[in-house]
C-alpha positions in Angstrom: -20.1 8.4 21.8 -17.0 10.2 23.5 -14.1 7.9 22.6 -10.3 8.3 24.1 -8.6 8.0 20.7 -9.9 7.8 17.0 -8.1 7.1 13.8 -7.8 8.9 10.2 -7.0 6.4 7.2 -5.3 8.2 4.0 -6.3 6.7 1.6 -6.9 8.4 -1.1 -3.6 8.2 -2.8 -3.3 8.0 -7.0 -0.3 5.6 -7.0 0.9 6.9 -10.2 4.8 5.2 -10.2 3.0 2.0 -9.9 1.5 2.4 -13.3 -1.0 -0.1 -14.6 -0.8 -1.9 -11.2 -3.0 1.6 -9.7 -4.6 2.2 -13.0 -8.2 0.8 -12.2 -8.2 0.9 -8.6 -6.8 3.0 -5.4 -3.1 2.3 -4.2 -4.3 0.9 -0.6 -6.3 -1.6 -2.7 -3.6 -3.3 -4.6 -3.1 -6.8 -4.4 -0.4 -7.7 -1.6 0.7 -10.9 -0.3 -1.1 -12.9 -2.0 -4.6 -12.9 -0.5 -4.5 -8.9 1.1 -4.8 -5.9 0.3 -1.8 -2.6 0.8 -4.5 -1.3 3.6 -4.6 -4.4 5.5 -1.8 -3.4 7.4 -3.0 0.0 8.6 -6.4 -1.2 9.4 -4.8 -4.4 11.1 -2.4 -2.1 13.1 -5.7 -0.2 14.3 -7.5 -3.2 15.4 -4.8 -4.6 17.1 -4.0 -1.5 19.1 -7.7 -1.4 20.5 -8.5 1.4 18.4 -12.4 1.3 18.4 -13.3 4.0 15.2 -11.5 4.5 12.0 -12.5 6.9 9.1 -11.1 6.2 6.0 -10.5 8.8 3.5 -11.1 7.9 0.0 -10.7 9.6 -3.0 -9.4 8.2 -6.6 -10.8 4.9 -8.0 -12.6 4.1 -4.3 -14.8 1.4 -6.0 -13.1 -1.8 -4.4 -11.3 0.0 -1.4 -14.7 0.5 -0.3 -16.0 -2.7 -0.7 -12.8 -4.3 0.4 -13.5 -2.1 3.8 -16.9 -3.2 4.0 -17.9 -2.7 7.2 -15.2 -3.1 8.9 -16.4 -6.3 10.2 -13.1 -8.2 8.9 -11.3 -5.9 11.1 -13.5 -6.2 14.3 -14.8 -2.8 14.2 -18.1 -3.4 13.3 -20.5 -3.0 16.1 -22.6 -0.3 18.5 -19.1 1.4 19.7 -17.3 0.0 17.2 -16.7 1.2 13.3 -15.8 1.9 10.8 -16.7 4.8 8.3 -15.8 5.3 4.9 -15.5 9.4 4.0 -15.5 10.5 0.8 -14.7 14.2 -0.6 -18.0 15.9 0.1 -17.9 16.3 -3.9 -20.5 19.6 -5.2 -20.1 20.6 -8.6 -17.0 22.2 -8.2 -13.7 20.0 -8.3 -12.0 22.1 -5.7 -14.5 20.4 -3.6 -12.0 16.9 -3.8 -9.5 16.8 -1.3 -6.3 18.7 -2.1 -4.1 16.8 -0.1 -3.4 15.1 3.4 -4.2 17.7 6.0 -7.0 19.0 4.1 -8.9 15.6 3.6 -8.7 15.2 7.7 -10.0 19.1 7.6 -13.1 18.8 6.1 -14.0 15.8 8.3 -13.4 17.5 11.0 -16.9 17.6 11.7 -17.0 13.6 11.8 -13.8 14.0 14.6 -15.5 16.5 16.7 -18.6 14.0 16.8 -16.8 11.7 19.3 -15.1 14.4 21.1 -11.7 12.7 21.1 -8.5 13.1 23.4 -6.0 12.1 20.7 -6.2 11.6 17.0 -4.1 9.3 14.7 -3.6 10.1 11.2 -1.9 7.3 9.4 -1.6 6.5 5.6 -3.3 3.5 4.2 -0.2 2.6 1.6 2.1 1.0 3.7 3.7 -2.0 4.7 4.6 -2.5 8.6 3.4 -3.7 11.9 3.0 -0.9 14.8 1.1 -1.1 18.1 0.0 2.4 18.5 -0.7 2.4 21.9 3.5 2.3 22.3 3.0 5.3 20.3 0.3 6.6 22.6 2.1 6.4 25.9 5.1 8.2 24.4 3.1 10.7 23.6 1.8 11.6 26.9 5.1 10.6 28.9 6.5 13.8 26.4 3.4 16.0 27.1 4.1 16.6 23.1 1.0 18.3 21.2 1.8 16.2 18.1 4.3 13.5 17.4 5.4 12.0 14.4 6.6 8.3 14.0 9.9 8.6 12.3 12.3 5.7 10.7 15.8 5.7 9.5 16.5 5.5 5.7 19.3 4.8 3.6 21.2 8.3 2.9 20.5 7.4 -0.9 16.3 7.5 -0.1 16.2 10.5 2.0 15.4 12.9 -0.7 11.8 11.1 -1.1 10.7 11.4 2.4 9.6 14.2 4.6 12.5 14.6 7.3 12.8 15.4 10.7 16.3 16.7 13.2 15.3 16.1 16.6 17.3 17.2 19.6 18.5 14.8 22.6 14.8 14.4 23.9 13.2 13.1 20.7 11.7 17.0 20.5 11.4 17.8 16.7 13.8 20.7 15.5 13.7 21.3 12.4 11.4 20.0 9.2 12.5 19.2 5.9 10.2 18.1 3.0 11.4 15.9 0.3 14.6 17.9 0.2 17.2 18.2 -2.9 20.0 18.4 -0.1 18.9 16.3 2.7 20.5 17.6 6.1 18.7 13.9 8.1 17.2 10.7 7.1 15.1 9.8 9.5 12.0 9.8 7.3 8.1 10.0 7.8 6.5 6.7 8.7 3.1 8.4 7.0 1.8 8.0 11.1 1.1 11.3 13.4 -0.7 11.5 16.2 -2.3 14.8 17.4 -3.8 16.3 20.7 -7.5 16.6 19.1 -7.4 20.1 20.5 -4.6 21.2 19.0 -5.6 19.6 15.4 -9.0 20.8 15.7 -7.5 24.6 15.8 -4.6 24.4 13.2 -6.3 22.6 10.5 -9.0 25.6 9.8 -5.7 27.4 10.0 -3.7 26.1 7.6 -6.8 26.0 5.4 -7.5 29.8 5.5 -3.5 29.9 4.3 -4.1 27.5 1.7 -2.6 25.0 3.2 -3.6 21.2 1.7 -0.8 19.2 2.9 0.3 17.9 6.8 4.2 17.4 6.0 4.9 20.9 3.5 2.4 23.0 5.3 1.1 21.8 9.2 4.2 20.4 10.6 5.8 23.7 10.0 3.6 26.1 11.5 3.7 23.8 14.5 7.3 23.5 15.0 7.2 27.8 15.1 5.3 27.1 19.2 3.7 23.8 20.0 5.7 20.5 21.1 6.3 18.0 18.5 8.3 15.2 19.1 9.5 11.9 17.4 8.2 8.6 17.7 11.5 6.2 16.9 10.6 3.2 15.4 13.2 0.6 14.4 11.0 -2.8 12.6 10.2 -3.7 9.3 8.8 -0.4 7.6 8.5 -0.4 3.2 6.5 2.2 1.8 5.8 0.2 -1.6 4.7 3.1 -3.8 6.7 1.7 -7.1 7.1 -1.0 -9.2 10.4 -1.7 -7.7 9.8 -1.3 -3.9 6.3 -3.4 -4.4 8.3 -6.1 -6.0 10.9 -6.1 -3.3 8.9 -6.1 -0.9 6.6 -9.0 -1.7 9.7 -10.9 -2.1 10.4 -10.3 1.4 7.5 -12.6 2.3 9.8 -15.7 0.8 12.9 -14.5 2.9 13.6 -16.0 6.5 14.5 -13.5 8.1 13.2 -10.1 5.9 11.4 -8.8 9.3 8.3 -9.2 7.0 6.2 -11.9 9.3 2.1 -11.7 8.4 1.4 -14.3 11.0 3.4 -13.2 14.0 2.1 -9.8 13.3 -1.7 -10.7 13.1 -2.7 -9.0 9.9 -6.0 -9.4 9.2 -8.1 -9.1 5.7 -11.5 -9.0 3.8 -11.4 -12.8 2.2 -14.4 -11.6 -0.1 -13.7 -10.4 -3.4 -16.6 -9.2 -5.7 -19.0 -11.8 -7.1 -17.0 -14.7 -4.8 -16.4 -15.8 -1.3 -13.7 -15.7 0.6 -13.4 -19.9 1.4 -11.4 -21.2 -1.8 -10.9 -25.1 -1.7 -7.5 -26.2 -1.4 -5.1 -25.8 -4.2 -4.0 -28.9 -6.2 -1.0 -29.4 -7.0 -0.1 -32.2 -9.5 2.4 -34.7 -9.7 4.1 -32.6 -12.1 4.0 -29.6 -9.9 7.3 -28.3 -8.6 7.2 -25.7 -5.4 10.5 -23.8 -4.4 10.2 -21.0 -1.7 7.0 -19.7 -3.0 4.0 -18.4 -1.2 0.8 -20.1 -3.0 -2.6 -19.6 -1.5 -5.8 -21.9 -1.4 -8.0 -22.4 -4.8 -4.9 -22.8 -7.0 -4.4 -25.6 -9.6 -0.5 -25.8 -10.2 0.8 -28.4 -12.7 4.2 -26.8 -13.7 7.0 -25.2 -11.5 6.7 -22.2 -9.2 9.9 -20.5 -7.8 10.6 -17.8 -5.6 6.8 -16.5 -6.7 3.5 -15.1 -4.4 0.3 -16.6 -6.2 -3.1 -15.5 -5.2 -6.2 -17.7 -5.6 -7.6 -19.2 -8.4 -4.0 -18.7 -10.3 -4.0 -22.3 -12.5 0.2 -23.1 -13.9 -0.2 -25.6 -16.7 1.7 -28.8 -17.2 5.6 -27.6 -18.2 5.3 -23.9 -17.2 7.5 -21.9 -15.4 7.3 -18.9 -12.9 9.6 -17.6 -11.2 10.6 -14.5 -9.2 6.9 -13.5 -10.0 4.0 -11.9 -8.0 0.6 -13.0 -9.9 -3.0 -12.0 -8.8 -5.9 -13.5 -8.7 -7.8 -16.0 -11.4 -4.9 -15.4 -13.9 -4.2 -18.6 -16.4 -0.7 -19.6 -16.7 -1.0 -22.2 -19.9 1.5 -25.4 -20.7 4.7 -24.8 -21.3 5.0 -20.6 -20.9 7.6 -18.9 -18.5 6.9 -16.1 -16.4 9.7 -14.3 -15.2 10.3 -11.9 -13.0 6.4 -10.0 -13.6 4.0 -8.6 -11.8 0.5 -10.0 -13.4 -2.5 -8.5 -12.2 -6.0 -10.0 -12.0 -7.8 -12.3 -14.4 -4.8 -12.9 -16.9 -4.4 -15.3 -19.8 -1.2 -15.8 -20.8 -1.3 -18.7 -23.7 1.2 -22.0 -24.3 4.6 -21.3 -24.7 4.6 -17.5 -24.1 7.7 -15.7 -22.9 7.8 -12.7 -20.4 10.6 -11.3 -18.9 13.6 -12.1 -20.7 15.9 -9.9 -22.9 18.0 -7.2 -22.4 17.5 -4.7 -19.7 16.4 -1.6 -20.8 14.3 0.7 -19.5 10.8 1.5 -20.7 10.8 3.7 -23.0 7.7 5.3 -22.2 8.1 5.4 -18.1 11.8 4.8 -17.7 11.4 6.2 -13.9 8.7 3.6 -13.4 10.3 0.5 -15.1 14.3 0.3 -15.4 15.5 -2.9 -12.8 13.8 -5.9 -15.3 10.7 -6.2 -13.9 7.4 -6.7 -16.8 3.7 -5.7 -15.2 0.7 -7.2 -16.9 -2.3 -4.8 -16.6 -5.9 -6.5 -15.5 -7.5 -9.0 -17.9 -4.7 -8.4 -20.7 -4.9 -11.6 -23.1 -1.1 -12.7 -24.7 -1.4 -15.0 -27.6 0.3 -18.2 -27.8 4.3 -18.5 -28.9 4.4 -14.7 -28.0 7.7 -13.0 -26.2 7.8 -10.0 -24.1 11.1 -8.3 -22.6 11.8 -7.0 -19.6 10.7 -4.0 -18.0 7.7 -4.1 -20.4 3.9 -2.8 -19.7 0.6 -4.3 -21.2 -2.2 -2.1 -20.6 -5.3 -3.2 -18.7 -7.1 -5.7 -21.5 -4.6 -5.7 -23.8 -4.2 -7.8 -26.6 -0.7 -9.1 -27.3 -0.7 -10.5 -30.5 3.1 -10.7 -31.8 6.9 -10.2 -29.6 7.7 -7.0 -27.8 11.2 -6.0 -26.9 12.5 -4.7 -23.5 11.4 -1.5 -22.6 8.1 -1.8 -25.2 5.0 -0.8 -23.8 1.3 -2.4 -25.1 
């Protein structure tokens, strides 16, 4: 099956800045928006851009990224020339045999490229947040008669340092390559999204490996930049790549804002609605006559009683009578009992926070344990955690996946 184009999914990312949030399951499968998933957006993009085959590369905690992915059905690429594949590390007895990083996971599948004899392939990360026809990216590709091209974004001077970097020079032709630099000399950044000439990809990768190369950005784009034709994609829309606390928080608040750039109907994202053991069709949420609503996202299957502001609640959330959340992002089948506030916290799945509970208030100090992680106010609440009644948690606190809180914690405290 000879097909013009075929995509590579990373994702097989740890997540580790996002903590307990990553702790039981892969990054791209994190809870966003409510009612998808981080790798929505990169599988929606690939749909949407007529892309008939996808392989996604998984790797750490792949247990509901794989059944999120299915297959691929929820995506429209489910079919006789339509798929999609899920590859894990061809795993022996060795751990060397795990993927190393980027370029080597898309190296040894090479063997799964090569099978539909491809003119171009797309490489794109599965962690983050944007919209992106790729078949703009496609046709500026060709129009350059570039060998690779990367899709580059401006960032803020401040952010540079965390992104892979490219100078280009007045025809978009990449220059020179920096990688997460100390002294950044650019900042327009690494979207996560390259596109390849199959041949050329198909010849550098064994390359690179036989160096010891693992990674695309520190040891591919390099090499190529000595001969072949690289060039940059500019792209100028709503871009996040939400790999910590902070910029996940940030950016699901973004959903609430008018004009954030952040729009998941205008820009057609699609998602698996079944999650494990339930269906995807949730009855309509309820909302009583003492609910109160204020810019707040709130999907179906809910049962809210108390007040909701400026919050993203998934299904099956129930707010008791006299509760209060606010600022908050809360996942799936979490209990929110009378009279608690809930503020600013991100509470994973299958919560119970008991009457009259505090979160999120105090002073602001940083975690103690993972100040890097946890420093601008915002609690997480790991998976299943139960918080006892009349109990107080500060800000930037962390309760472990099914944890028991059964007296106050202080800001920064970590259970």
């Amino acid at each position: 099956m000879k097909k013009d184009v075929i995509a590579m999914v990373l994702a097989g990312g740890v997540g580790s800045r996002l903590n307990v949030l990553a702790r039981q399951r892969a990054k791209p499968a994190i809870v966003f928006g409510a009612i998808y998933r981080i790798i929505d957006f990169t599988m929606s993009n690939i749909a949407n851009s007529d892309i008939d085959v996808a392989g996604v590369l998984t790797q750490y905690k792949p247990l509901s990224l794989m059944e999120h992915i299915d297959n691929g059905r929820p995506w429209d690429l489910f079919g006789r020339t339509r798929l999609v594949e899920i590859l894990p590390p061809k795993t022996g007895e060795e751990i060397s045999d795990w993927y190393k990083g980027t370029a080597d996971a898309v190296y040894q599948n090479l063997d799964f490229i090569s099978g539909f004899n491809p003119r171009f392939v797309l490489v794109a990360a599965g962690d983050h947040i944007y919209h992106l026809d790729y078949k703009e990216v496609i046709e500026y590709h060709i129009e350059k008669g570039a060998d690779a091209t990367i899709c580059l974004i401006r960032v803020p001077e401040k952010d540079a340092r965390h992104f892979g970097l490219a100078e280009v020079d007045d025809r978009g032709r990449i220059i020179h390559w920096q990688e997460k630099p100390q002294h950044p000399q650019s900042n327009l950044a690494s979207m996560g999204v390259y596109l390849f000439n199959s041949e050329l990809l198909l010849s550098v990768l064994p390359k690179v490996a036989r160096k010891g190369g693992v990674d695309f950005a520190r040891d591919v784009f390099p090499l190529l930049l000595k001969k072949d034709k690289i060039f940059g994609f500019f792209y100028q829309g709503y871009w996040r790549d939400v790999g910590t606390i902070d910029t996940y928080w940030n950016t699901n608040m973004d959903l609430l804002k008018r004009n954030s750039g952040l729009n998941l109907a205008e820009w057609g994202v699609k998602t698996n609605p079944v999650t494990r053991g339930k269906v995807g069709d949730q009855p309509a949420t309820y909302f009583s006559r003492s609910a109160r609503i204020r810019s707040s996202l709130i999907a179906r299957g809910c049962v809210i009683e108390g007040r909701v502001e400026n919050s993203v609640i998934s299904p099956g959330v129930r707010i008791g009578r006299g509760a209060l959340v606010t600022d908050s992002v809360v996942f799936h089948d979490t209990m929110i009992e009378e009279g608690a506030q809930v503020f600013k916290t991100i509470v994973d799945k299958q919560v119970k926070i008991s009457r009259r509970v505090v979160i999120g208030q105090g002073r602001n100090s940083a975690n103690r344990r993972y100040p890097g992680h946890l420093n601008t106010g915002i609690t997480v609440i790991g998976k299943n955690a139960v918080i006892y009644a009349g109990k107080t948690i500060g800000k930037n606190c962390i309760v472990n996946p099914g944890g028991i809180v059964d007296k106050d914690f202080i800001s920064g405290s970590t259970i």
